[in-house]
C-alpha atoms as an extended CHARMM CRD file, in Angstrom:
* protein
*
       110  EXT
         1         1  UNK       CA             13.0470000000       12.0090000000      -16.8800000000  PROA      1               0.0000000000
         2         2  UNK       CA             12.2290000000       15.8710000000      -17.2600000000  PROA      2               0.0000000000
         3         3  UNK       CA              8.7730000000       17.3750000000      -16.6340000000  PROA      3               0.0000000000
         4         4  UNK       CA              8.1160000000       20.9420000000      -16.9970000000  PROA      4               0.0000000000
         5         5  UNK       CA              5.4470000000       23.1310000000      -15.7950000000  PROA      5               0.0000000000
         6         6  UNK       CA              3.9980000000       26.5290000000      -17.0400000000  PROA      6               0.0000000000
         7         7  UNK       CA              3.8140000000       29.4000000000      -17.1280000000  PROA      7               0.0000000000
         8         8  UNK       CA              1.6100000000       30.0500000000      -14.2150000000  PROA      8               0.0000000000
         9         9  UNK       CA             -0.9820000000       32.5250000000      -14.3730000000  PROA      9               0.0000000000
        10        10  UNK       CA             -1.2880000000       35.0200000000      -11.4790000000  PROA      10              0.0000000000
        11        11  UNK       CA             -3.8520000000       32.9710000000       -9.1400000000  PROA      11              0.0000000000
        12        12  UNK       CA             -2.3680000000       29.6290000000      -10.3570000000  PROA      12              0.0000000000
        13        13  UNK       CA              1.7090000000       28.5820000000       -9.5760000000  PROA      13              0.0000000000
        14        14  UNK       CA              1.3250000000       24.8290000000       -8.2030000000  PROA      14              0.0000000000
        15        15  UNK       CA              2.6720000000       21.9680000000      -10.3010000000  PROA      15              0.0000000000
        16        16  UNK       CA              2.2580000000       18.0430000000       -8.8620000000  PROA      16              0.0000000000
        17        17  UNK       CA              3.9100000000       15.7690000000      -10.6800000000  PROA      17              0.0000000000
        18        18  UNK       CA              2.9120000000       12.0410000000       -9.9390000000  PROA      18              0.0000000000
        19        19  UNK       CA              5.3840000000        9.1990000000      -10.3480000000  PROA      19              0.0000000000
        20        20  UNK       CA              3.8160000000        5.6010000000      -10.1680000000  PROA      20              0.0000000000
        21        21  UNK       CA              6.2660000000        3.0880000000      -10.0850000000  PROA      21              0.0000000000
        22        22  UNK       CA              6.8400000000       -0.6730000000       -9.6940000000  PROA      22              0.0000000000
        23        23  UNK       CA              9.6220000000       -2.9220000000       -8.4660000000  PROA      23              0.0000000000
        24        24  UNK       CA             10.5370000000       -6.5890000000       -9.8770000000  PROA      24              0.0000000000
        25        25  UNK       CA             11.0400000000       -8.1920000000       -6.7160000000  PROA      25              0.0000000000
        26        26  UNK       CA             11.9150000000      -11.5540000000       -8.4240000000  PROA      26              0.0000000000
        27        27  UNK       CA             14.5810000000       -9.9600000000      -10.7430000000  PROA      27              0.0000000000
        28        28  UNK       CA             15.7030000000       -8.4920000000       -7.7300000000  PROA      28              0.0000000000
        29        29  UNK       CA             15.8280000000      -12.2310000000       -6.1460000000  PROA      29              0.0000000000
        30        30  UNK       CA             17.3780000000      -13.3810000000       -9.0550000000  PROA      30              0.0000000000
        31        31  UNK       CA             20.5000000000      -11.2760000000       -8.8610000000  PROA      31              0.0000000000
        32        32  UNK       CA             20.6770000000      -11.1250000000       -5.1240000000  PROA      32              0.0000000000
        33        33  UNK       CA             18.8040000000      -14.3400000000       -3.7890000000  PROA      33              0.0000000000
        34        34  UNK       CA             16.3660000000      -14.4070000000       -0.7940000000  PROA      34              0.0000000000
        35        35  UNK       CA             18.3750000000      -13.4950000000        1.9870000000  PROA      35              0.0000000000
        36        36  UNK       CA             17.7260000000      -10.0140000000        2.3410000000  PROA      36              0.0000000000
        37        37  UNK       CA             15.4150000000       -8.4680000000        5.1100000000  PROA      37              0.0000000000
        38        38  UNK       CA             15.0530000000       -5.1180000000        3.3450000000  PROA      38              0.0000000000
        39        39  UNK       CA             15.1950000000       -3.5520000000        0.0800000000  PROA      39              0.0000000000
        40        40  UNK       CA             15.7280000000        0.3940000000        0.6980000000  PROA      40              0.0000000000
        41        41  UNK       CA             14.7950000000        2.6360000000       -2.4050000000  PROA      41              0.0000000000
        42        42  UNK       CA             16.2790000000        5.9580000000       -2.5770000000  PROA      42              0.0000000000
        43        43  UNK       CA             14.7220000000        8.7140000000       -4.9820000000  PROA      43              0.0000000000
        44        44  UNK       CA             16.1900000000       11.9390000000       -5.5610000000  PROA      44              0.0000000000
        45        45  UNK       CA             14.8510000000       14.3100000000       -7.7830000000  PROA      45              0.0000000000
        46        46  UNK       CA             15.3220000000       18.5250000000       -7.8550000000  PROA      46              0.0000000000
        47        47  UNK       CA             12.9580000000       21.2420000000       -9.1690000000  PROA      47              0.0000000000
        48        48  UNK       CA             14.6040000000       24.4320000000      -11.1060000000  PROA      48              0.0000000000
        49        49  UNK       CA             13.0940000000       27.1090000000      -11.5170000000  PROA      49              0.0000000000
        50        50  UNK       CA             13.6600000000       28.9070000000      -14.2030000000  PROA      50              0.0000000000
        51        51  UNK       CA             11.2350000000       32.2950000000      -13.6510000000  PROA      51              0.0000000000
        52        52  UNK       CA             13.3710000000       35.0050000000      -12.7940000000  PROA      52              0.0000000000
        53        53  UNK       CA              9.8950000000       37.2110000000      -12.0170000000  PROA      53              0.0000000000
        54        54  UNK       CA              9.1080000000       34.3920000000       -9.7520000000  PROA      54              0.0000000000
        55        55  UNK       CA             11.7660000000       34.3800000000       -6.4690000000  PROA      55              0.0000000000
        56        56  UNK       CA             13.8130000000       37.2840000000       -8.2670000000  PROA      56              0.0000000000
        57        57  UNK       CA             16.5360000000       34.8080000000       -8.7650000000  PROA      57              0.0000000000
        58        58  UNK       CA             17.8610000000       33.7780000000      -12.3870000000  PROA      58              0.0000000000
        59        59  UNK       CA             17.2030000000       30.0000000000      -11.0760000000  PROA      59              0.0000000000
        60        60  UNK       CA             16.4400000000       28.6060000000       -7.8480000000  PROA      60              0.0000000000
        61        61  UNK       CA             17.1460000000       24.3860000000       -7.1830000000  PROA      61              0.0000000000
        62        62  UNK       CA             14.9530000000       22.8670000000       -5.0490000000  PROA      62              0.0000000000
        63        63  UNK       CA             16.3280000000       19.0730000000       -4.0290000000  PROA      63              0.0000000000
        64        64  UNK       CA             14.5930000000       16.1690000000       -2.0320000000  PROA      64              0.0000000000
        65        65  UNK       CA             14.5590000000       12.6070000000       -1.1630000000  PROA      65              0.0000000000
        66        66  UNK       CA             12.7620000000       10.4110000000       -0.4360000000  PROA      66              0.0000000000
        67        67  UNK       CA             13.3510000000        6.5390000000        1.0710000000  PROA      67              0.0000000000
        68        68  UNK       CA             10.9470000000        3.5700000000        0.6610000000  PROA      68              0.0000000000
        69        69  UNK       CA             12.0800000000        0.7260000000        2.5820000000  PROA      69              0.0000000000
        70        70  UNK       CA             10.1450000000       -2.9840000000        1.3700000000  PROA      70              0.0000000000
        71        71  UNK       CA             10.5110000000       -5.4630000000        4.1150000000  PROA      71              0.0000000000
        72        72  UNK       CA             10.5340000000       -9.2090000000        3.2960000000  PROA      72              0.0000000000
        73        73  UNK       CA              7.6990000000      -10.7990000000        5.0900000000  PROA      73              0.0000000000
        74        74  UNK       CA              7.6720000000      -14.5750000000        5.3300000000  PROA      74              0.0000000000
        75        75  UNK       CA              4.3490000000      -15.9550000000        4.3900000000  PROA      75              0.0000000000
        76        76  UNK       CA              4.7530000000      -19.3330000000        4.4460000000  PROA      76              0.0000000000
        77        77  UNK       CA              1.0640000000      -21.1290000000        4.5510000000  PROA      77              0.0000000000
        78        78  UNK       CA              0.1880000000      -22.9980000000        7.4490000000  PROA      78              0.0000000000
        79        79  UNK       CA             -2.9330000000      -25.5530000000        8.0490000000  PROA      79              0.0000000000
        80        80  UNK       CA             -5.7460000000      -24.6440000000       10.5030000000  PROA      80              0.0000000000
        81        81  UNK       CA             -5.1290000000      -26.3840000000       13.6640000000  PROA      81              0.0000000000
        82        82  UNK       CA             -8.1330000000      -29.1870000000       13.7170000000  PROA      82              0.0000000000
        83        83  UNK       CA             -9.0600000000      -28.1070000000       17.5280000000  PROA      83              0.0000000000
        84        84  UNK       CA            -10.1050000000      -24.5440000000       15.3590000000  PROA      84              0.0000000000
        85        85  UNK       CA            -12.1880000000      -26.6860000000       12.4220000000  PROA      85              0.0000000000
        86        86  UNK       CA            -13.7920000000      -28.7150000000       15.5020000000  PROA      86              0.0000000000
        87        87  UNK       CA            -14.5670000000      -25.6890000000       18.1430000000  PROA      87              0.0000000000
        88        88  UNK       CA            -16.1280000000      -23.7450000000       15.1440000000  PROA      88              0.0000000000
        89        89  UNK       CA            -18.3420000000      -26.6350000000       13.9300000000  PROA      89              0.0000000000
        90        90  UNK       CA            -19.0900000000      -27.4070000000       17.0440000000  PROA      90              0.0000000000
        91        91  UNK       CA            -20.6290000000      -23.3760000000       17.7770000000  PROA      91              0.0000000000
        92        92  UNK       CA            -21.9010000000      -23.8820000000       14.5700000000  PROA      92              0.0000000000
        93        93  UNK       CA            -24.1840000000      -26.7400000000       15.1940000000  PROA      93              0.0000000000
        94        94  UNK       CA            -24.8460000000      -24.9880000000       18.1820000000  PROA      94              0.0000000000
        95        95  UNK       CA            -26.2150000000      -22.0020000000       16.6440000000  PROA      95              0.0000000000
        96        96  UNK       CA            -28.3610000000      -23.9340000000       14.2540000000  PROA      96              0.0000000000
        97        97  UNK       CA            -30.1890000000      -25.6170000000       16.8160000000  PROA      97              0.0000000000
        98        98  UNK       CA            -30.9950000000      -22.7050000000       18.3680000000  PROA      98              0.0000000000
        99        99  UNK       CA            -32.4300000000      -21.1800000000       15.4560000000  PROA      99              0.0000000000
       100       100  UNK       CA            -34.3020000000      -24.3330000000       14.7680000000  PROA      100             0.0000000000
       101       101  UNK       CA            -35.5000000000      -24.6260000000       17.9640000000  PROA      101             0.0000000000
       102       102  UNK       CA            -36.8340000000      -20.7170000000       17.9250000000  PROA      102             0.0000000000
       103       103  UNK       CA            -38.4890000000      -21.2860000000       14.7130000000  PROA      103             0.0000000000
       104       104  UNK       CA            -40.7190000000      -24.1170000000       16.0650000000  PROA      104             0.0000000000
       105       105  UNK       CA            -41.7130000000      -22.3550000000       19.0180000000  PROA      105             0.0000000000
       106       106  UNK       CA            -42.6010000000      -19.5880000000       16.9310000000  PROA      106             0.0000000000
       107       107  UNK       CA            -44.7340000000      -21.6550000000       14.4100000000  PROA      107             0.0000000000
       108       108  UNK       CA            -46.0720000000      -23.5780000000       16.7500000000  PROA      108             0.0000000000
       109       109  UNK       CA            -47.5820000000      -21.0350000000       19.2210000000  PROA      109             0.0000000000
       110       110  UNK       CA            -49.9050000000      -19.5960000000       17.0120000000  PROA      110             0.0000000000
């Protein structure tokens, strides 16, 4: 892929390119199953530039990379333990009669 950028005016010489990008992790799975722990992605990409008025050069390379490592999580789904399901109803029910209870006293007192 080649992008170019200018001419720059006098008050204006920055250039940002944006890359957006996507990876196919079950192609990836496909050709090298599921026992990995990390994918590392490696992009290299240079800038020449061409402006000899610019650096006074007749072209100047900039290089850089840049690594992206994916790790594979495991998330495997696991059932709510039932002393969880019966502490929160439990708080719950709890909290209901209290706001039952405060709403009769406050209806009541008038």
């Amino acid at each position: 892929m080649q992008c170019y950028a200018g001419p720059f005016k006098q008050d204006k010489q920055i250039a940002q390119f944006i890359l957006n990008s996507g990876i196919n992790i079950s192609s990836i799975e496909s050709i090298y199953g599921k026992n990995y722990h990390t994918i590392k992605l490696i992009l290299n990409s240079n800038a020449i530039i061409l402006d000899k008025q610019l650096l006074g050069l007749d072209n100047y390379e900039f290089f850089t990379s840049t690594t992206i490592t994916f790790k594979r999580l495991d998330l495997s789904v696991k059932p709510i333990e039932k002393w969880i399901i019966f502490i929160s109803a439990g708080i719950g029910f709890l909290i209901f009669i209290l706001i039952v209870i405060v709403l009769i006293k406050v209806c009541f007192d008038e």
